[in-house]
C-alpha positions as CSV (number, residue, x, y, z in Angstrom):
1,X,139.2,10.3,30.1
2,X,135.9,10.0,31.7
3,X,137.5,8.3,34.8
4,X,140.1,10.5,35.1
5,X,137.8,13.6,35.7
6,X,136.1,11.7,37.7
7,X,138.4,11.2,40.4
8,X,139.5,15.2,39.7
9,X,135.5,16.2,40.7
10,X,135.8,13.5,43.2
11,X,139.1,15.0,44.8
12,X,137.7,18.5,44.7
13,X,134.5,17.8,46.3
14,X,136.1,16.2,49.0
15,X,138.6,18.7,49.7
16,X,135.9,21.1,49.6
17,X,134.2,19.0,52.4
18,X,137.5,19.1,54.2
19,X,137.8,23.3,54.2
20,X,134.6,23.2,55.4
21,X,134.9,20.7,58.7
22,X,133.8,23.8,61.0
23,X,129.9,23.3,59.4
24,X,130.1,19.9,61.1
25,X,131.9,20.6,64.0
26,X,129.3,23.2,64.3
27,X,126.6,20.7,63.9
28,X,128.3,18.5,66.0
29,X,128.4,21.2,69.2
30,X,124.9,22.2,68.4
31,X,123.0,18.7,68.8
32,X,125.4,18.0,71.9
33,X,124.2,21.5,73.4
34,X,120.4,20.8,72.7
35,X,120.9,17.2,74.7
36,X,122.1,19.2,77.1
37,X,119.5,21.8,77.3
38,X,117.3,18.5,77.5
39,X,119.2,17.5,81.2
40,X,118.3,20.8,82.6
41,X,116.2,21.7,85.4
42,X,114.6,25.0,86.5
43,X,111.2,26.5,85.4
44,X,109.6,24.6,82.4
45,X,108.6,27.9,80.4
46,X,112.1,28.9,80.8
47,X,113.5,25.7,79.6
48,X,111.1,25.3,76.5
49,X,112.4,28.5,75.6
50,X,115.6,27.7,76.0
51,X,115.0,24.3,73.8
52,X,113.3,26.0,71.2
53,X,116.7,28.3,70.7
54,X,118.4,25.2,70.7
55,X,116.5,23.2,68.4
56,X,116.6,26.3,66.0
57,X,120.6,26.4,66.1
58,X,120.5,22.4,65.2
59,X,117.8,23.1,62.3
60,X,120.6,25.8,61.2
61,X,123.5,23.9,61.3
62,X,121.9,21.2,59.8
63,X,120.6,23.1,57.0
64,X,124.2,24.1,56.3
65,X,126.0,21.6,56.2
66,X,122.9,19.9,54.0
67,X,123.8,22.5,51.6
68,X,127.7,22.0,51.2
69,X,127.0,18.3,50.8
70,X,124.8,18.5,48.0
71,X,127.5,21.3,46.7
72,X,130.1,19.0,46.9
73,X,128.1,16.1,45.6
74,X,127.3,18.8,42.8
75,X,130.8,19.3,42.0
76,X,132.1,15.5,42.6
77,X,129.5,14.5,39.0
78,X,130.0,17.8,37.0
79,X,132.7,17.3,35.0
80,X,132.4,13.7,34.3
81,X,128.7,14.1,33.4
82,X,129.0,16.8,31.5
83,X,132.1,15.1,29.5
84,X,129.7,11.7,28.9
85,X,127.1,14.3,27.8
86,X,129.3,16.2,25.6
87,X,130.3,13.1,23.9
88,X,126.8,11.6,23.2
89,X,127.1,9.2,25.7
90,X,123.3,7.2,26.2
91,X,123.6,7.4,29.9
92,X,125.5,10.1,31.4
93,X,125.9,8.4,34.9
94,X,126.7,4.7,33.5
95,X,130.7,5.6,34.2
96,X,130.0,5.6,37.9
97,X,128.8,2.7,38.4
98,X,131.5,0.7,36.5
99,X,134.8,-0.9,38.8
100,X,136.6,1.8,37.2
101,X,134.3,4.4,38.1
102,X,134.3,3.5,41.9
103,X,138.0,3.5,42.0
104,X,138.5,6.5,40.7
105,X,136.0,8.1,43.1
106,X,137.9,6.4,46.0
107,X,141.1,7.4,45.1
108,X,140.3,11.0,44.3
109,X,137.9,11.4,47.5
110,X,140.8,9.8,49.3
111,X,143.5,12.3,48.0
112,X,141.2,15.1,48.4
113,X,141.5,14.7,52.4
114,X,144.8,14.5,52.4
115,X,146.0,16.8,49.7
116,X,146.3,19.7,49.4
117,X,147.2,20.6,52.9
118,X,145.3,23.1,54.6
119,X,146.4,26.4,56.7
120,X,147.5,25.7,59.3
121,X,145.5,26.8,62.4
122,X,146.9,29.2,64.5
123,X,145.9,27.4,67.7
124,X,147.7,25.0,69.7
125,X,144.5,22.9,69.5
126,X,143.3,21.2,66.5
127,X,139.6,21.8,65.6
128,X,138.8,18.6,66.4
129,X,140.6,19.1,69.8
130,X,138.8,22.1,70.6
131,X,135.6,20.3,69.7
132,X,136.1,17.9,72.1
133,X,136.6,20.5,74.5
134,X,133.4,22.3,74.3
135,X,131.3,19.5,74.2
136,X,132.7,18.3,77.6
137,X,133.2,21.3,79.4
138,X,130.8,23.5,77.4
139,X,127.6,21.6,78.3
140,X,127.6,21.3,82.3
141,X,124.1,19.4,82.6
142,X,125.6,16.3,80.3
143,X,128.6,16.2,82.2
144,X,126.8,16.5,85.3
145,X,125.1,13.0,84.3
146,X,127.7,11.1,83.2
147,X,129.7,12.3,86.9
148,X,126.3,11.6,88.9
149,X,126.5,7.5,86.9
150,X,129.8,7.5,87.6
151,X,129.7,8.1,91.1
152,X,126.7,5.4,91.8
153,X,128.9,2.8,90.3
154,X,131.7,4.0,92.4
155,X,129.7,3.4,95.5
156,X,127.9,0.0,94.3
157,X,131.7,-1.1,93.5
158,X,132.0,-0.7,97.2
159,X,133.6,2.6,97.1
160,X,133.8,4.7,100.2
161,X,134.9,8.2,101.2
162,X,137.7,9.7,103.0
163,X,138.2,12.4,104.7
164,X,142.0,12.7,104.4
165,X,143.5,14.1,101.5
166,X,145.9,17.0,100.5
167,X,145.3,20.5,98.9
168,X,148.8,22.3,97.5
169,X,147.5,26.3,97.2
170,X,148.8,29.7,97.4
171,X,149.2,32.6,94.9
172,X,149.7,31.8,91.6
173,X,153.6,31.1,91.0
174,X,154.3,30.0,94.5
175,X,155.8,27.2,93.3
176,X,152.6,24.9,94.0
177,X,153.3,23.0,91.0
178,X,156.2,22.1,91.2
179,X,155.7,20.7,94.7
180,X,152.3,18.9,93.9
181,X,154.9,17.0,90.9
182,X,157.2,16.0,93.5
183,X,154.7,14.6,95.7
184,X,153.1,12.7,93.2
185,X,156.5,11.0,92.9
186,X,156.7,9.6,95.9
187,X,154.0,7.5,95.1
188,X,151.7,8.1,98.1
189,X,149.3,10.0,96.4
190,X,146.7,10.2,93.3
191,X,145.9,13.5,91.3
192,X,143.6,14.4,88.3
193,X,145.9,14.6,85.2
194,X,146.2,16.4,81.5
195,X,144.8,12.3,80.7
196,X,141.4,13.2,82.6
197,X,140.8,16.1,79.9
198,X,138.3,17.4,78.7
199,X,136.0,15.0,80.8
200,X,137.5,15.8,84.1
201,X,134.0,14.9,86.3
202,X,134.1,11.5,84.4
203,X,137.7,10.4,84.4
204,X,136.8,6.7,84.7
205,X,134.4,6.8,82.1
206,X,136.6,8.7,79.9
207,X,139.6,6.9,80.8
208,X,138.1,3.4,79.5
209,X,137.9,5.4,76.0
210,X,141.1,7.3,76.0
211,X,144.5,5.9,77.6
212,X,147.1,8.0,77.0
213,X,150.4,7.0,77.2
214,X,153.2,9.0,79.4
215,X,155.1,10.9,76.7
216,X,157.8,13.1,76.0
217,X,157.8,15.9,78.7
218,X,158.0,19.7,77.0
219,X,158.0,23.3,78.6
220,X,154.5,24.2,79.7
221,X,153.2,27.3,78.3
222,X,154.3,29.6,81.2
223,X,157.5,29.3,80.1
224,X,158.7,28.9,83.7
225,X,161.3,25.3,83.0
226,X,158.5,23.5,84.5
227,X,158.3,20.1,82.4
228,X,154.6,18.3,81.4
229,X,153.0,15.6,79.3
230,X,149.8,13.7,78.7
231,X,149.8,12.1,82.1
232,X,151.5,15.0,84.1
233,X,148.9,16.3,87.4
234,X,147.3,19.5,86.4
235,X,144.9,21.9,88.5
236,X,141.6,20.5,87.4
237,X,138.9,20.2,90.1
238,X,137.6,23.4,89.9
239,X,135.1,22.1,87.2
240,X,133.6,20.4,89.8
241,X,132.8,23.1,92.7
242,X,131.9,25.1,89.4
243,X,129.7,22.4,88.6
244,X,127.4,22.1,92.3
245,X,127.4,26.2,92.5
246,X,126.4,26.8,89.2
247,X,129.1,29.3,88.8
248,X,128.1,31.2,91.9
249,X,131.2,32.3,93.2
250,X,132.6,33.5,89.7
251,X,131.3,37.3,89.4
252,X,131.7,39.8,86.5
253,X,135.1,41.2,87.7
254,X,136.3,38.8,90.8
255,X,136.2,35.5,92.4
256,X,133.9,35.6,95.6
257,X,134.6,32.9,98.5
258,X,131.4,30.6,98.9
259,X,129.9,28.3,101.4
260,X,130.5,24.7,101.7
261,X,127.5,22.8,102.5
262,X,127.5,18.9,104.6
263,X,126.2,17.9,101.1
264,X,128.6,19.5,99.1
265,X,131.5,18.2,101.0
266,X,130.4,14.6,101.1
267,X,130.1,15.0,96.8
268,X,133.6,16.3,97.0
269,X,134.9,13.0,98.6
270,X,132.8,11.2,96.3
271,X,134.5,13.0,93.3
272,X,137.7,12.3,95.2
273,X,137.1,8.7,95.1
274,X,137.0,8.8,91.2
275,X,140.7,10.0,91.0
276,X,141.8,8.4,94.1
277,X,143.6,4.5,93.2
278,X,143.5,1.8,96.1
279,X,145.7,2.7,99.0
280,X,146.7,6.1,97.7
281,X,145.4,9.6,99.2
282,X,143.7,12.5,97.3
283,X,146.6,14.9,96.3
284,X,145.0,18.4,94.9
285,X,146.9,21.2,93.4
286,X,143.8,24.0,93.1
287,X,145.0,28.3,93.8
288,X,141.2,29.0,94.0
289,X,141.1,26.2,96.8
290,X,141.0,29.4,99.8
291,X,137.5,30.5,98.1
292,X,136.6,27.4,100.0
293,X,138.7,26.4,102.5
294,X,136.6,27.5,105.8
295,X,133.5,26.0,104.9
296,X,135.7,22.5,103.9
297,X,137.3,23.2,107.3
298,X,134.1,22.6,109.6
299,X,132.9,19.3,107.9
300,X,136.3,18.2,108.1
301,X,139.4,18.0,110.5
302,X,141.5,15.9,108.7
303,X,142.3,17.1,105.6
304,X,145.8,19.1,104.8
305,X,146.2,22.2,103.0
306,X,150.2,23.1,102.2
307,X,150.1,26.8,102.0
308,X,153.0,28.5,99.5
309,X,153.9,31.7,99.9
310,X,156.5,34.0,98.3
311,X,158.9,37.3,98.9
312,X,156.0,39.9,97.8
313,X,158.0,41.6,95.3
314,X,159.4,39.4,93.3
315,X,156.0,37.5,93.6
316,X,154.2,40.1,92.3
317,X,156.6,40.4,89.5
318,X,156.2,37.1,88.4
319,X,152.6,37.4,88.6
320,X,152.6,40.5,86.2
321,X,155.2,38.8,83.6
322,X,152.7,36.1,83.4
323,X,150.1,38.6,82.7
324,X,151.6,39.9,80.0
325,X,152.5,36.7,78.5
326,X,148.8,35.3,78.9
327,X,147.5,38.6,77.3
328,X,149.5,38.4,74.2
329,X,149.1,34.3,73.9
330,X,145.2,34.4,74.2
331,X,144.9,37.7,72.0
332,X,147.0,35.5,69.0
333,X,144.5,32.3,70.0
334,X,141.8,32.9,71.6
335,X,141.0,29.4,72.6
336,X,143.5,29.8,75.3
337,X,141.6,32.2,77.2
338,X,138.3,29.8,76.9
339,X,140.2,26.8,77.4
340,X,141.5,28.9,81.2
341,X,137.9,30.3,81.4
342,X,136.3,26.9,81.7
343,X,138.9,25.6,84.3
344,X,138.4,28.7,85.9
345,X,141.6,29.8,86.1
346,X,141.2,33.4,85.9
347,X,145.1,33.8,87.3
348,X,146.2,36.3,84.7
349,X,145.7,37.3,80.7
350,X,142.3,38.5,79.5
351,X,139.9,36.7,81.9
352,X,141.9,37.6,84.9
353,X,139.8,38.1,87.7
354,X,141.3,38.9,91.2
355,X,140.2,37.6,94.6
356,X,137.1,39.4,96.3
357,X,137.7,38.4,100.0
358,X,135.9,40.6,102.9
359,X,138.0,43.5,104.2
360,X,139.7,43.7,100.8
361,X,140.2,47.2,100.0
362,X,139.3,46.6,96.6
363,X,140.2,45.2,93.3
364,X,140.9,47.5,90.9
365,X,144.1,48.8,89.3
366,X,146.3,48.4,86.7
367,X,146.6,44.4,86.1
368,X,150.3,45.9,84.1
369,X,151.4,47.5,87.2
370,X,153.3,46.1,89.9
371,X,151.4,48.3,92.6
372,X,148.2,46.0,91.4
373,X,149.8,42.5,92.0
374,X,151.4,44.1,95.8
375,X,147.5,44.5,96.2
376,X,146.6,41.4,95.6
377,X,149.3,39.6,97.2
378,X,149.0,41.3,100.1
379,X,144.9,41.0,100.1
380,X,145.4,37.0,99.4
381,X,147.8,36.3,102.1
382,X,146.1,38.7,104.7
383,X,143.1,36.9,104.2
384,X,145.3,33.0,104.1
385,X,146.5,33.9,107.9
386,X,142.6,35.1,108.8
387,X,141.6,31.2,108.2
388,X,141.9,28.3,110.6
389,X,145.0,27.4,110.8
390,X,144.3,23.7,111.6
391,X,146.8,21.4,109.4
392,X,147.7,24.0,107.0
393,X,151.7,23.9,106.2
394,X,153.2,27.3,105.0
395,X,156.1,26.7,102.5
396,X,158.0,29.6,101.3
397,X,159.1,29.2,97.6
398,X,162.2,30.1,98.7
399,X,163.0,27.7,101.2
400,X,161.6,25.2,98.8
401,X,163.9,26.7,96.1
402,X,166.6,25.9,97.8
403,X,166.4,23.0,100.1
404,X,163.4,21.3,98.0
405,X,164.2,17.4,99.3
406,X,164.1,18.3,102.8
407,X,160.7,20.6,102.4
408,X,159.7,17.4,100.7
409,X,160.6,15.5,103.5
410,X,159.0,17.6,106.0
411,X,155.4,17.7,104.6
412,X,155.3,14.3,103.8
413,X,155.8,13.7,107.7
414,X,153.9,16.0,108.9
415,X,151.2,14.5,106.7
416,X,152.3,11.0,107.9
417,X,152.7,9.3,104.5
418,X,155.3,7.2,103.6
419,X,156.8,7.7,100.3
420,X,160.0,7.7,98.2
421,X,161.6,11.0,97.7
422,X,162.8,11.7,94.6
423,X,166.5,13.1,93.5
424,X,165.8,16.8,93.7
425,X,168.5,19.2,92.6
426,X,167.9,22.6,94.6
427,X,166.4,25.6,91.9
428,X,169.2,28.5,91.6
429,X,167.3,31.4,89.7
430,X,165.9,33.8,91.6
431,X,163.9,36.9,90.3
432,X,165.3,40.4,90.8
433,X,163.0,43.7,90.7
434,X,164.7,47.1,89.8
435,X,161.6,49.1,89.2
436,X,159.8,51.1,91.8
437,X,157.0,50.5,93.5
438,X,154.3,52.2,95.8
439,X,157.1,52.5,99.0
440,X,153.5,52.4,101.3
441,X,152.4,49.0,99.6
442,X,155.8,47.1,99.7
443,X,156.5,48.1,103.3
444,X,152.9,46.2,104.2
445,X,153.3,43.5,101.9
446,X,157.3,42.8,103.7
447,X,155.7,43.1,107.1
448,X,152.5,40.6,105.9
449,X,155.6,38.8,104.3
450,X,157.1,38.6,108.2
451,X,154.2,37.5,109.8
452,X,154.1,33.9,106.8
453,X,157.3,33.4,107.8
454,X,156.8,33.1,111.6
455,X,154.4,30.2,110.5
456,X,156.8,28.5,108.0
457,X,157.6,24.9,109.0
458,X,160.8,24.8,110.4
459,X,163.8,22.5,108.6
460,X,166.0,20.6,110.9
């Protein structure tokens, strides 16, 4: 009997371990943050102040999860010492430390992870997944290390810049995407991939600990038939620029452009050089990327930008339908929206924040009204044709839609790569737009719309 209620306490103190994984996780986040307070710079009052609020959240967590241990320890000897007790036994604790004793412990701590199961979290990330998250990409001074080591063994291995690479940017739902995939399968090129999360400044370090494996594609969570895996390309630099501004550019309410520096640009071919495999080029998908572009555009002549563009209505549209989506998705999990927030993609749902580009007439409106995404189409594109136009390749999505291997063909030789095109069916939906809009803002938007497609590259 005694062994028996021994692995019942033993399975009910572990389980109550197991409910309580967040007290760890919390420990766990809170000793990663203080190292990481530890790496930072900046005035040393401010700092000690800022280590002492650390050190106190550690002290805390610790505390805690101090207490459910000894709880559960509490609960894993009650009942079988207080049965031994109860029947007179000379040493209450002498069943524990018998073979039978230990196995019964093992087995019942054992079930008691497993069993029973617990609710299931509402999140598309585990705990543990969003864990690994926010220590990453939550504490910018400890992944600022491990990227600065990286790229000094990059450069003793012999590594060395380049100056030529490829940016794929326009609006949001351009169709940038799905032309960075295609590129990438011609197998000129090398791009940051879902593999390189949540340690995108590090993806050679982190790739020597975690090698995933190209599995089954499913439906991103736009919803848009676009197909992705553990290995598919994503839009994930803009950690880094986040990274050597310290947030800068990222206001309250908008996304500002900034300056690129001669230093700034050099560490951007450095952290190119980390993604980029021997005898491949740089291949970016990144919609913030014309924050940027001018101040990349005087360090460097070479590079290529392929600009998407869309028919403003049905652009906008599409831009609002993913606002809504985003907004209901991240109110029903809000790691979504912190997951976007540290990428800084502020496209659409809670954390939108529009573009905040001189001469724009302002940013406000109703993010659920179509009049707001005209706005920002039309401020976004104005600004796009205002830029040096030196190597930048405008692609309508509709024109890719519907002749997508010769597009394909076209900016691979205008970027003179060699590559195999992939089998490309052309993409037969198209969006249609019955309600009204501001007649004022659509008749700019179509004429701004005009002037894009004077620039579109030309199929034979």
């Amino acid at each position: 009997m005694v062994y028996l209620l021994i692995g019942i306490s033993a399975h009910l103190a572990f389980w109550l371990l197991r409910s309580r994984m967040g007290v760890l996780y919390r420990l766990a986040a809170d000793g990663v943050c203080l190292v990481d307070g530890m790496l930072q710079g900046g005035d040393e009052d401010e700092q000690l102040d800022a280590l002492e609020r650390r050190t106190s959240q550690v002290l805390g967590s610790f505390l805690l999860f101090l207490t459910w241990v000894m709880l559960a320890v509490g609960v894993a000897a009650s009942l079988p010492w207080t049965w031994s007790w109860w029947r007179g036994a000379a040493d209450p604790w002498g069943a524990f430390a018998t073979w039978p004793g230990i196995l019964a412990l093992s087995v019942g701590g054992t079930l008691g992870v497993f069993y029973p199961k617990g609710r299931q979290s509402p999140s598309a990330y585990s705990p543990l997944n969003q864990l690994l998250h926010r220590l990453a990409l939550d504490n910018p001074n400890l992944h600022r290390r491990l990227h600065d080591r990286e790229v000094k063994q990059w450069r003793k291995s012999g590594g060395v810049p380049e100056k030529r690479f490829v940016i794929v940017t326009g609006l949001a739902r351009a169709g940038t995407t799905s032309l960075m995939q295609r590129l990438l399968e011609t197998g000129t090129f090398s791009s940051l991939h879902y593999g390189n999360m949540p340690f995108v400044m590090a993806p050679r370090t982190w790739g020597r600990v975690h090698k995933p494996k190209a599995t089954a594609l499913k439906e991103r969570s736009h919803g848009d038939g676009i197909m992705v895996g553990a290995t598919s390309a994503e839009a994930l630099e803009e950690p880094f620029f986040k990274m050597l501004t310290d947030g800068g550019y990222i206001g309250g309410g908008a996304l500002s452009p900034h300056e690129v520096d001669q230093e700034m640009h050099a560490a951007y071919l450095d952290y190119q050089g980390l993604v980029r495999a021997p005898g491949k080029t740089y291949l970016a998908k990144n919609n913030n990327a014309l924050l940027r572009y001018s101040g990349l555009r005087q360090h460097n002549s070479e590079f290529f930008v392929v600009m998407m563009f869309r028919a403003p209505l049905a652009h906008a549209a599409s831009l609002r339908a993913m606002q809504r989506r985003y907004v209901a998705m991240q109110q029903a999990d809000p790691f979504i929206q912190t997951y976007m927030d540290w990428l800084v993609h502020h496209e659409f749902g809670l954390g939108h924040k529009p573009f905040a580009f001189e001469g724009d007439g302002g940013q406000g409106g109703d993010p659920d009204g179509l009049d707001y995404w005209l706005d920002r189409w039309t401020a976004y594109y104005q600004h796009a044709l205002s830029v040096d136009g030196h190597r930048v390749l405008w692609v309508p999505h509709e024109t890719w839609s519907a002749r997508p291997k010769a597009v394909l063909d076209k900016v691979m030789q205008t970027v003179a790569l060699d590559g195999d095109l992939p089998e490309m069916a052309p993409h037969t939906r198209s969006r249609t737009v019955e309600e009204e809009v501001d007649p004022q803002r659509l008749a700019k938007a179509e004429t701004l719309y005009g002037r894009l497609m004077e620039r579109a590259l030309h199929l034979d």
